[in-house]
DRENTORKOL-3810 file (N, C-alpha, C; in nm, 4 decimals):
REM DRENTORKOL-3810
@n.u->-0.7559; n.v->-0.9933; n.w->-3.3479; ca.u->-0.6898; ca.v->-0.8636; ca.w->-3.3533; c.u->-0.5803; c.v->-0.8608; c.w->-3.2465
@n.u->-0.4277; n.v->-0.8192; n.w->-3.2657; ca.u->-0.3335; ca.v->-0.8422; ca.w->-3.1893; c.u->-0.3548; c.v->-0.6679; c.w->-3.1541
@n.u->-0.3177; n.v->-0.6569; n.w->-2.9996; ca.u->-0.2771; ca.v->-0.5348; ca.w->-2.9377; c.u->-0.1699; c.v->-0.4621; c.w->-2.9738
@n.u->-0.1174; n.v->-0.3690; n.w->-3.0450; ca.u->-0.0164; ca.v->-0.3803; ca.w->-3.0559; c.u->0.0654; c.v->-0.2523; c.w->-2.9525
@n.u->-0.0395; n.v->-0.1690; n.w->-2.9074; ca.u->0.0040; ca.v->-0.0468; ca.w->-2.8202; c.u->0.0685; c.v->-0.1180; c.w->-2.6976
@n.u->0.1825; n.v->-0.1590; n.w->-2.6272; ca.u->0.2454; ca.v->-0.1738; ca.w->-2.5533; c.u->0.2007; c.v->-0.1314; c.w->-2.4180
@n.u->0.1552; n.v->0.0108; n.w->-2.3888; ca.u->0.1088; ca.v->0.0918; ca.w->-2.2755; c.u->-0.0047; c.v->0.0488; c.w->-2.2112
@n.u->-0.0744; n.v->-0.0050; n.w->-2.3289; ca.u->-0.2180; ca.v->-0.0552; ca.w->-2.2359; c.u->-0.2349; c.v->-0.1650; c.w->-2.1659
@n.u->-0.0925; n.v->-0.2809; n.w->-2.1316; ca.u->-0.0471; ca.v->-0.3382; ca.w->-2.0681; c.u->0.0279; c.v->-0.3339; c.w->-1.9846
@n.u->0.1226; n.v->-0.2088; n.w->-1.9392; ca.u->0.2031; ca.v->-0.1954; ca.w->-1.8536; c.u->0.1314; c.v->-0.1239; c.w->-1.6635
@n.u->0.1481; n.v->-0.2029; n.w->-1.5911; ca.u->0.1154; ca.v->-0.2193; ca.w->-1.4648; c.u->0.1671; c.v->-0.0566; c.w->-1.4390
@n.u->0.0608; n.v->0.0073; n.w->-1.3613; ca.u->0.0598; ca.v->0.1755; ca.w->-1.3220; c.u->0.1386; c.v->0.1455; c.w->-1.2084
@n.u->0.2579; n.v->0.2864; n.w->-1.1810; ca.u->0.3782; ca.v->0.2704; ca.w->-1.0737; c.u->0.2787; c.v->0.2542; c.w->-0.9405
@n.u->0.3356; n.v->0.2223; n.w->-0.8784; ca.u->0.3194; ca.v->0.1808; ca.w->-0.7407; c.u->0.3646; c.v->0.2568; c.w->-0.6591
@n.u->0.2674; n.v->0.3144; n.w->-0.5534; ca.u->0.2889; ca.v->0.3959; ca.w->-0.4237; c.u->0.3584; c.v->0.3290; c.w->-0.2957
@n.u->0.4916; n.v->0.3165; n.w->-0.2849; ca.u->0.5662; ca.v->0.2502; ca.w->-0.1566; c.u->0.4794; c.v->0.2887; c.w->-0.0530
@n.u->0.5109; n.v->0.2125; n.w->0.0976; ca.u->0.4985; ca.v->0.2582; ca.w->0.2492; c.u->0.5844; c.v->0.3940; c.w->0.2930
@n.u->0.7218; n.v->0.3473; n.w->0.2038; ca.u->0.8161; ca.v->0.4937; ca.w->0.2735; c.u->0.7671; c.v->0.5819; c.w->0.2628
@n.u->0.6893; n.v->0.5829; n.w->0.0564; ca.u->0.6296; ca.v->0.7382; ca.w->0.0107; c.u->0.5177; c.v->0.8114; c.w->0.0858
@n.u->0.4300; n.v->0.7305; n.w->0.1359; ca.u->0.2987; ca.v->0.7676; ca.w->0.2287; c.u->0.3183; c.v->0.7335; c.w->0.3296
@n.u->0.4146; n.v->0.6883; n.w->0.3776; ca.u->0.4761; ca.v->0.7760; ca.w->0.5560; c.u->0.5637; c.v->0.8985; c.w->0.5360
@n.u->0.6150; n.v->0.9361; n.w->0.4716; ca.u->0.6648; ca.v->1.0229; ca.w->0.4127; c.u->0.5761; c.v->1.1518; c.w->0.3812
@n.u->0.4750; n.v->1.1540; n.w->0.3623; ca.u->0.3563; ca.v->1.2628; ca.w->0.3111; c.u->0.2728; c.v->1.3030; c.w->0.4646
@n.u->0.2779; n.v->1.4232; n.w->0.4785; ca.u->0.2034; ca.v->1.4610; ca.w->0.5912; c.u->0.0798; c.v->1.3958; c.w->0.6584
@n.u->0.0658; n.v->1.3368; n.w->0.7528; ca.u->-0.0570; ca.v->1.2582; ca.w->0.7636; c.u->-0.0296; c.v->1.0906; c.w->0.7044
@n.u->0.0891; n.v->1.1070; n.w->0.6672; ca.u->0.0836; ca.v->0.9176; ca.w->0.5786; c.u->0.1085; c.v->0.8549; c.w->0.6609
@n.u->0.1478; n.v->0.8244; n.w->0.7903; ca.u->0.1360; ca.v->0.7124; ca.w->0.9051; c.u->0.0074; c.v->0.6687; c.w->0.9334
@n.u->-0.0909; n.v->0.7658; n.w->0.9512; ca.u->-0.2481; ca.v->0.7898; ca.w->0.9834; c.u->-0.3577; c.v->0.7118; c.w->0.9208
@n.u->-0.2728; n.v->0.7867; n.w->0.7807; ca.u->-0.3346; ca.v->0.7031; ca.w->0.6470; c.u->-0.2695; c.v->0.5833; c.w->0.6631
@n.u->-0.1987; n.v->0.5136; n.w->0.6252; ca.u->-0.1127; ca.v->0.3802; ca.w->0.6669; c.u->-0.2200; c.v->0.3276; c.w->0.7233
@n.u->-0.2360; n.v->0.3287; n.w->0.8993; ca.u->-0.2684; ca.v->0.2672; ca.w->0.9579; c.u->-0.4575; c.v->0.2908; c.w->0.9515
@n.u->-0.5333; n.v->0.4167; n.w->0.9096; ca.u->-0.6845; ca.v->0.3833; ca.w->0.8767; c.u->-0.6531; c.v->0.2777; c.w->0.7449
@n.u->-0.5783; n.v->0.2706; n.w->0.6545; ca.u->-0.6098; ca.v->0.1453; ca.w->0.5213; c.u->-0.5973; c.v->-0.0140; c.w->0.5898
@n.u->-0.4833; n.v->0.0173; n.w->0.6860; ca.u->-0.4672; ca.v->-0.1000; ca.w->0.7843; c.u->-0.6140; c.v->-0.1546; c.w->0.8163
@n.u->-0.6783; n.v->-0.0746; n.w->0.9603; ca.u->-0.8010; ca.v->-0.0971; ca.w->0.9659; c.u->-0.9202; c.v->-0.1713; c.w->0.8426
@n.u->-0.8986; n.v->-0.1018; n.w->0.7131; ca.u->-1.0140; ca.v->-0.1171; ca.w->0.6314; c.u->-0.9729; c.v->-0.2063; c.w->0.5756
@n.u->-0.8466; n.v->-0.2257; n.w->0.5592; ca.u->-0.8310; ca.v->-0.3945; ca.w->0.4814; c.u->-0.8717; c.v->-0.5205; c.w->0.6099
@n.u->-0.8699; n.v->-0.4997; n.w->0.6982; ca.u->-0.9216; ca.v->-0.6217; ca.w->0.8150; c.u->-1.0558; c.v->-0.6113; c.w->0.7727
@n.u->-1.1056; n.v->-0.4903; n.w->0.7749; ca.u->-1.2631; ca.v->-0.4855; ca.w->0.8386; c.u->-1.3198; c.v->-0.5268; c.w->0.7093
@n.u->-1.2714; n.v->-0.5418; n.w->0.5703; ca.u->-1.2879; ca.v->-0.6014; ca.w->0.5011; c.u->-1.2767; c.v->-0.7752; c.w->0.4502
@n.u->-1.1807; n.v->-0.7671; n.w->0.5794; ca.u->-1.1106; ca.v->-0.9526; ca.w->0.5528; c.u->-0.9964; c.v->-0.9831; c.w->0.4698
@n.u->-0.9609; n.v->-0.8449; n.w->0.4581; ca.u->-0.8116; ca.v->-0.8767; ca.w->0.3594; c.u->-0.7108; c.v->-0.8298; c.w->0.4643
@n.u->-0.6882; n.v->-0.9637; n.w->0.5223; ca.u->-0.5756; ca.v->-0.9473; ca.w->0.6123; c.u->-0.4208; c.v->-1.0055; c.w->0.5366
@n.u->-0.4140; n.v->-1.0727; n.w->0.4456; ca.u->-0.2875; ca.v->-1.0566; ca.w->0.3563; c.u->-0.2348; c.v->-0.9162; c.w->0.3686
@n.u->-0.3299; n.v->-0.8311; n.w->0.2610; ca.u->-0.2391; ca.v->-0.6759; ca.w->0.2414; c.u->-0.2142; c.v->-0.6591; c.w->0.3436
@n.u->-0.3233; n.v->-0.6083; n.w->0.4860; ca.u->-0.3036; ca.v->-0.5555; ca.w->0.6055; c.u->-0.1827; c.v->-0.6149; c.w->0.6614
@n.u->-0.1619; n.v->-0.7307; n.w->0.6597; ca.u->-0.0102; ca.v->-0.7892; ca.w->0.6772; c.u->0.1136; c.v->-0.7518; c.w->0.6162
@n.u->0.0835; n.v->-0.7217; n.w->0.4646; ca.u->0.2010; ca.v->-0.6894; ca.w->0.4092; c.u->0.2228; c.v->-0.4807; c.w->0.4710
@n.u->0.1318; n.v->-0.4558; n.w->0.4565; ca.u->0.1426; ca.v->-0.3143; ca.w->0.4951; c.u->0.2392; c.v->-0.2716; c.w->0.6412
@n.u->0.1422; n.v->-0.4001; n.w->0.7290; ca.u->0.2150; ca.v->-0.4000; ca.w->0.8520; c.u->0.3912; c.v->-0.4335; c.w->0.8945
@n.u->0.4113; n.v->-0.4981; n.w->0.7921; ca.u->0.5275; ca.v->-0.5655; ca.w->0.8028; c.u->0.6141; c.v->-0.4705; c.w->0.7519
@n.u->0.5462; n.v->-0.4329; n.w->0.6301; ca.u->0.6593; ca.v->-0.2888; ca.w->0.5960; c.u->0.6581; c.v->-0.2104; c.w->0.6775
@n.u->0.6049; n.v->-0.1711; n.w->0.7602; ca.u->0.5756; ca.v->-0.0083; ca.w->0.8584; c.u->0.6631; c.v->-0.0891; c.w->0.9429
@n.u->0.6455; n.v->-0.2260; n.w->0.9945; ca.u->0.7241; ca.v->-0.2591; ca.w->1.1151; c.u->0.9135; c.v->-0.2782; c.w->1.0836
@n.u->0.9317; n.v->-0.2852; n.w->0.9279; ca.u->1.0649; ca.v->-0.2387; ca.w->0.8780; c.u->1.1560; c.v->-0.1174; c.w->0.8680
@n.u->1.0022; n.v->-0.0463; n.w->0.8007; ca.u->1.0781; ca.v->0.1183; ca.w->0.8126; c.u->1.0875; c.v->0.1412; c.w->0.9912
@n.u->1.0245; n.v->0.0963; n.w->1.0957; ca.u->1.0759; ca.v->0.1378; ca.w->1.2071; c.u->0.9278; c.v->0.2287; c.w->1.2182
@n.u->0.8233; n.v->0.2361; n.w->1.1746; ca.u->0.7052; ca.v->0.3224; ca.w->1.1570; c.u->0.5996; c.v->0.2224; c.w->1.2929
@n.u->0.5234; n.v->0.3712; n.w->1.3628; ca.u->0.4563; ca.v->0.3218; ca.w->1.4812; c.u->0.2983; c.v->0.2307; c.w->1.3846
@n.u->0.3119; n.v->0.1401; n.w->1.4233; ca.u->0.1491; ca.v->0.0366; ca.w->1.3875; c.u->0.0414; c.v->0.0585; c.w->1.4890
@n.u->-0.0471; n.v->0.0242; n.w->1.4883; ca.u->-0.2060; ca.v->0.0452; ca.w->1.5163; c.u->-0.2032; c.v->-0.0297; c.w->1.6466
END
């Protein structure tokens, strides 16, 4: 059976760093997901997160 609905393949938009530093409290948040991706062992994302905050010019943990 071929899929043919298009939508049920397309990747859901994506929440930037700017948008949730941007939102009241989104530095905070930023940097607790920071935390929980280490304390999990996913220091990739926590890296990529970091690196963006350290672009926009945004204070890190």
């Amino acid at each position: 059976m071929v899929c043919r609905d298009t939508n049920m393949h397309r990747p859901k938009a994506r929440i930037s760093v700017a948008d949730i530093a941007a939102q009241p409290g989104g530095i905070e948040a930023l940097q607790r997901r920071v935390h929980e991706l280490r304390s999990s062992g996913v220091d990739f994302a926590a890296n990529a997160i970091e690196q963006e905050m350290a672009d926009l010019d945004l204070p890190r943990p």
